[in-house]
C-alpha positions as a Markdown table, in Angstrom:
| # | Residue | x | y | z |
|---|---|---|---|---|
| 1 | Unk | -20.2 | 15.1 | 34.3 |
| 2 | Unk | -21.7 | 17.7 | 31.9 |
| 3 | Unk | -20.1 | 18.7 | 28.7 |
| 4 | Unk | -18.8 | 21.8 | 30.1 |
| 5 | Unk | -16.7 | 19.8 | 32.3 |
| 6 | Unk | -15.2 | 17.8 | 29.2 |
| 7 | Unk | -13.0 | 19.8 | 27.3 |
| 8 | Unk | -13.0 | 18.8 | 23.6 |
| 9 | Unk | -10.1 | 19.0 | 21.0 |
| 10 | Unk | -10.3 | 17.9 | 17.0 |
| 11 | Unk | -6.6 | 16.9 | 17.4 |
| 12 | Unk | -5.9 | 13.4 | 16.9 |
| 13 | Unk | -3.4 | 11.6 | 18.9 |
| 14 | Unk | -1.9 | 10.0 | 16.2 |
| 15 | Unk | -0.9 | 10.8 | 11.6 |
| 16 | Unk | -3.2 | 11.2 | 9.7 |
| 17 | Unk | -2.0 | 8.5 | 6.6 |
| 18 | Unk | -0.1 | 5.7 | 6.6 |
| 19 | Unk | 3.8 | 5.2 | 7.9 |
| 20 | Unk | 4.8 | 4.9 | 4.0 |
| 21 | Unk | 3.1 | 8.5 | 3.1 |
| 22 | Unk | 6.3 | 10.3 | 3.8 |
| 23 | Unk | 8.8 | 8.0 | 1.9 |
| 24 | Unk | 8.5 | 10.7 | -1.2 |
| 25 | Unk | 10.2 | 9.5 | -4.5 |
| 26 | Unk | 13.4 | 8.5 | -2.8 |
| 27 | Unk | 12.1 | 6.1 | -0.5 |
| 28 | Unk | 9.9 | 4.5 | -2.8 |
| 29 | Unk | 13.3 | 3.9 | -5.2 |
| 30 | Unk | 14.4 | 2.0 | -2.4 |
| 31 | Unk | 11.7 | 0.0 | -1.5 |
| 32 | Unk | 11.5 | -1.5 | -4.8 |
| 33 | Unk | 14.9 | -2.1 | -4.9 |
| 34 | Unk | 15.0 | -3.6 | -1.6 |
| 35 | Unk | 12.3 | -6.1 | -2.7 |
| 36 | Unk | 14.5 | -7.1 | -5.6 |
| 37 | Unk | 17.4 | -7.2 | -3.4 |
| 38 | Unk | 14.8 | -9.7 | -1.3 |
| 39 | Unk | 13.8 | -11.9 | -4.3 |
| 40 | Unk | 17.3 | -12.1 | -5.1 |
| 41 | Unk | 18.3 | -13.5 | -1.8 |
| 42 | Unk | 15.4 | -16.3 | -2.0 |
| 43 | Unk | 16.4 | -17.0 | -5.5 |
| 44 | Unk | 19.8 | -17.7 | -4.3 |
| 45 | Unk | 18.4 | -19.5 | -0.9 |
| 46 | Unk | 21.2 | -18.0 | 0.4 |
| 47 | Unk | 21.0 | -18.2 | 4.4 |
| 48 | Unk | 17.3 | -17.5 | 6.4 |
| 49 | Unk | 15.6 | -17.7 | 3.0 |
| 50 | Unk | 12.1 | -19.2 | 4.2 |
| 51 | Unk | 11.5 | -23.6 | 3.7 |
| 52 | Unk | 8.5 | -22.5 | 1.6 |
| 53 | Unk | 10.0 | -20.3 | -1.0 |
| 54 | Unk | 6.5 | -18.7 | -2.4 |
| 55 | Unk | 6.3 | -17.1 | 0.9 |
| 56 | Unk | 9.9 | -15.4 | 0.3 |
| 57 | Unk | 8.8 | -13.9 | -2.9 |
| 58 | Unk | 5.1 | -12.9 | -1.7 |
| 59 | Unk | 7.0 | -10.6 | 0.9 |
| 60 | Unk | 9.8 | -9.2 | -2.0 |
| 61 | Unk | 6.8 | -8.6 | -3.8 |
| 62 | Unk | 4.5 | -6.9 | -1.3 |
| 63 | Unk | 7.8 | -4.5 | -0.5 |
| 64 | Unk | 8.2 | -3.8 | -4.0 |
| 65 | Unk | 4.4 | -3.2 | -4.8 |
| 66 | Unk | 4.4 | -0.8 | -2.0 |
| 67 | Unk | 7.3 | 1.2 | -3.3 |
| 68 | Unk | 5.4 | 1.1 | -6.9 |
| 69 | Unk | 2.4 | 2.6 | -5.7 |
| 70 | Unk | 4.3 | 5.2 | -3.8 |
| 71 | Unk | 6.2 | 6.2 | -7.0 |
| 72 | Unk | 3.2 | 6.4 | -8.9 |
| 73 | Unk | 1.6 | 8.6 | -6.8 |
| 74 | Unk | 4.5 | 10.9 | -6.2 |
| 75 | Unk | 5.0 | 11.3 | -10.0 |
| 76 | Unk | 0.5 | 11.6 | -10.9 |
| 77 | Unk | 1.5 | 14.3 | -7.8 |
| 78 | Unk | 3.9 | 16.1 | -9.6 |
| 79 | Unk | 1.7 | 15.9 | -12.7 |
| 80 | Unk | -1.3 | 17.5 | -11.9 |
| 81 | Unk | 0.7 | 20.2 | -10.2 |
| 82 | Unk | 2.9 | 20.5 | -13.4 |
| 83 | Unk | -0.5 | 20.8 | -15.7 |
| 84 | Unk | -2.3 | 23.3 | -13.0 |
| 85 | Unk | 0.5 | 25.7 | -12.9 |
| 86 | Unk | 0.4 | 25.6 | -16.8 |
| 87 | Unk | -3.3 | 26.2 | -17.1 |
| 88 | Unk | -2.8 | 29.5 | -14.7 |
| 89 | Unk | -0.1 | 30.8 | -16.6 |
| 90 | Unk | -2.5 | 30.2 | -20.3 |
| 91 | Unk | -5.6 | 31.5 | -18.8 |
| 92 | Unk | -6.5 | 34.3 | -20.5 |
| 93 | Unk | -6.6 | 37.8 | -18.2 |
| 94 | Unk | -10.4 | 39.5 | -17.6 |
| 95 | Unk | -10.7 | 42.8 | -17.5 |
C-alpha cells in the first residue's frame, strides 16, 4: 500500500475540548449550584447519601469546582474582549 493509495484528512473524529467547554456562563451557574444542591443532600444524609460521607462532599465539590472554573473563564473571556475592543476604538488613526 503506497501513500497515494491512503487518502489523508486533518479532520478529527471527535471535539476538539472537553464535554464542559460548551456549558457557557449559564451552565456553569448550574453546576455550582447543583454541587451545593449535592452537599446539601449529604449534609442532610437524606436517602443514597454515600456510608462514607467525605466521599459525598469530594464529588459536590469536584461539580462545583468545575462550574467555578468554567465561570471564570467565561467572564476573563469576556474581559479581554471587552479591553481589546476598547484599545481599537482609543488607538490613535495614522495617516
Amino acid at each position: 500500500m503506497s501513500d497515494k493509495d491512503v487518502e489523508q484528512t486533518d479532520e478529527q473524529g471527535y471535539g476538539l475540548g472537553p464535554w464542559w467547554m460548551e456549558l457557557g456562563t449559564v451552565g456553569a451557574v448550574a453546576l455550582i449550584v447543583f454541587g451545593g444542591l449535592v452537599a446539601a443532600w449529604v449534609f442532610f444524609r437524606l436517602p443514597g447519601t454515600p456510608e462514607n460521607l467525605a466521599t459525598g462532599y469530594y464529588q459536590a465539590a469536584k461539580v462545583a469546582a468545575v462550574g467555578l472554573v468554567i465561570a471564570g473563564s467565561a467572564l476573563l473571556g469576556r474581559r479581554r474582549t471587552r479591553t481589546a475592543a476598547v484599545e481599537e476604538t482609543y488607538e490613535p488613526e495614522r495617516a
